[in-house]
N, C-alpha and C positions, 0 to 999 in steps of 0.2 A: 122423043120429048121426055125429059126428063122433070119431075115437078112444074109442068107449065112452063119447061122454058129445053128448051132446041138444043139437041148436043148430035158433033157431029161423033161420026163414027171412031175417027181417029181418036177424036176425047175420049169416047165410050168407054173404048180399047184401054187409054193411058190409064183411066181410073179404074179401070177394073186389075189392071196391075197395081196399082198405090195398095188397093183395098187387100189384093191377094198379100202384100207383102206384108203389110199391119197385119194383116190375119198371121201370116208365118210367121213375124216376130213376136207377136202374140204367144204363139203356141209355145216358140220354143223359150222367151223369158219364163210361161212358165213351168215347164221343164227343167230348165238353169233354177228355179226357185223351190222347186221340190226335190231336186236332186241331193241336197244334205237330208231331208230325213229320208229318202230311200236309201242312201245309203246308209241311216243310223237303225233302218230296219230290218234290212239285209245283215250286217250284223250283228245286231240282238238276232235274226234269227238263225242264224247259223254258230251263234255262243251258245242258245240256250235250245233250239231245234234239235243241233246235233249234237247237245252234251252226254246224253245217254249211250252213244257209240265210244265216246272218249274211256267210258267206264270201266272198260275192261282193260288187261292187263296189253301190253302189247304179244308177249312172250318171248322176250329175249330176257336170257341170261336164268337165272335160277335164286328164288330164295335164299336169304343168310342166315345162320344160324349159330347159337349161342359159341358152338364147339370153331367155327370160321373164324368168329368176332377174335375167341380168347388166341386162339394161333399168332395173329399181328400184335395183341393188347400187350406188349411185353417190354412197357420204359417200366425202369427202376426208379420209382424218387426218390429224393435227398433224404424222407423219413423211412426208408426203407419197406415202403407197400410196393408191391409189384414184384421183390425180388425172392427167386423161386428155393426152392428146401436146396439142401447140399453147403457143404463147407471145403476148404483147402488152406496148404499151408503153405510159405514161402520155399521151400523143400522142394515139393509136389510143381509148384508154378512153373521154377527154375527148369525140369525138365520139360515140362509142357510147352515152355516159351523156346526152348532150344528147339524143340520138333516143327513148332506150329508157326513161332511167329518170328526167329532170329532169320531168316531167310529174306524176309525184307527188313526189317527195323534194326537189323545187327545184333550182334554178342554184345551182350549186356544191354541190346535197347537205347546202344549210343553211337553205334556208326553203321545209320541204316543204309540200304544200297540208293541210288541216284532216283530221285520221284517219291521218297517216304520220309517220313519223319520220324525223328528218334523220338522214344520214351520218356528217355533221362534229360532234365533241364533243371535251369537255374527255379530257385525256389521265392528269390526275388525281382519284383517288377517295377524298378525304378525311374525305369527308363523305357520309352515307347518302342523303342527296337529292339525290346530283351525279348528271347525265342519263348513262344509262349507251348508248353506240348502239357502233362499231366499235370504236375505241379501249378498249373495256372487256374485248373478244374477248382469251379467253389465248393462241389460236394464231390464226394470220391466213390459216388454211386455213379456219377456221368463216365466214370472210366467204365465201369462194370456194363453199364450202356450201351457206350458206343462196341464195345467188343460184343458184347450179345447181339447185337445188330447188324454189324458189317465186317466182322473178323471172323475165321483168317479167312482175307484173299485167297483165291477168287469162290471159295465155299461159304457164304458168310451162315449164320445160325445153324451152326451145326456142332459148337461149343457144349456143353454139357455144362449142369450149375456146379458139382465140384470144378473142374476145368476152369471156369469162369474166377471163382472165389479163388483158386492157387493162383491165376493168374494176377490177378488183381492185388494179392496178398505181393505177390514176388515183384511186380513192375513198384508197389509203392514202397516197397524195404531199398530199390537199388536206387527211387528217389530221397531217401533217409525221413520217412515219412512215418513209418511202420517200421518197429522193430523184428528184427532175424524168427523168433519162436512166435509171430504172429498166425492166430487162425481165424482164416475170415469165414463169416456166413450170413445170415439176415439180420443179425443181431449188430455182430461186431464194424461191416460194413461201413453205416451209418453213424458211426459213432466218430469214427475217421476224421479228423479236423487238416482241411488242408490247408497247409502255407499262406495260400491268397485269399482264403476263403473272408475274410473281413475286409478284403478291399476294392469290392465292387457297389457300383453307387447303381441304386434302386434309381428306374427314371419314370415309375408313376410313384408320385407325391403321395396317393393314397393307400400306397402299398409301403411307405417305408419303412415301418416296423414287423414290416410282417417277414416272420423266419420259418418256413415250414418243417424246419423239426422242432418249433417249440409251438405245442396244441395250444397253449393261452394265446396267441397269436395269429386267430384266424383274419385271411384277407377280406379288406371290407371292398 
């Protein structure tokens, strides 16, 4: 008997399962209803429990150091910061380029072998298929560059700064760029006005007056 009134057993049984069941949905909605902040607590606690283990260093690899940094730091800019002491002359280049560098780019820098590209090029760019090689450079520090960087195959920086500056004096005399008694160095370099160099169009808007060899002209 249930509140004054007669249940058979078979009921008994039925509601006592109904009951169990509300119980177990019970339990688990709310489990489903608590499971976002346990999981926004777990972790916060494993962000800020276990931040103190993160602190340390892992120990791979080793410290940088000023003497590392300067070894890579070696672009030349167009105002002539970066480029290192030593001077050379059109003379000087001429053999240098015979030893070092005619082996792929050719005698005189104009009939290089199959897979390289010659030196010597047109000096005007009229036309979108004119070969574009040094003559096309807007500053004549990016030849000094790229050879400080990745010349000669397959030894690159291993140029020396006279080395560099004869070479660099000799490739721009054979593009009629630089007169024959040219001597280049950090100074003379930069001063070098190339062919194309007024013909490249600035593509941020707020850069467009800006020339980095003239200091009234800082980029904004």
């Amino acid at each position: 008997m249930v509140g004054g009134t007669t249940v058979r057993a078979g009921e008994a049984h039925e509601r006592g399962q109904i009951s169990a069941g509300i119980c177990e949905r019970a339990v688990s909605d709310t489990l489903w209803s608590e499971l976002p902040a346990f999981a926004l607590w777990m972790g916060l606690a494993l962000a800020f429990g276990a931040g103190p283990a993160f602190t340390e260093p892992p120990g791979a690899g080793q410290p940088i150091t000023e003497t590392d940094i300067t070894a890579w730091n070696i672009e030349a800019l167009p105002d002539g910061k970066g480029l290192p002491p030593g001077s050379g002359t059109v003379k000087q280049g001429a053999a240098i380029y015979s030893q070092k560098c005619a082996l792929c780019h050719g005698e005189n820098a104009a009939n290089p072998r199959p897979g390289y590209s010659p030196l010597v090029g047109p000096s005007k760019f009229d036309r979108i298929d004119t070969m574009k090689t040094v003559p096309y450079y807007k500053y004549a520090t990016t030849l000094f560059d790229v050879m400080r960087r990745s010349m000669p195959y397959p030894i690159p920086k291993t140029l020396t700064g006279d080395e560099l500056y004869a070479l660099s004096a000799y490739i721009l005399f054979l593009n009629k760029i630089v007169p024959e008694d040219t001597v280049m160095d950090a100074k003379s370099l930069p001063q070098v006005k190339m062919p194309n160099r007024d013909n490249f169009i600035v593509w941020d808007p707020n850069k467009i007056e800006y020339d980095p060899l003239r200091a009234d002209y800082p980029p904004r």
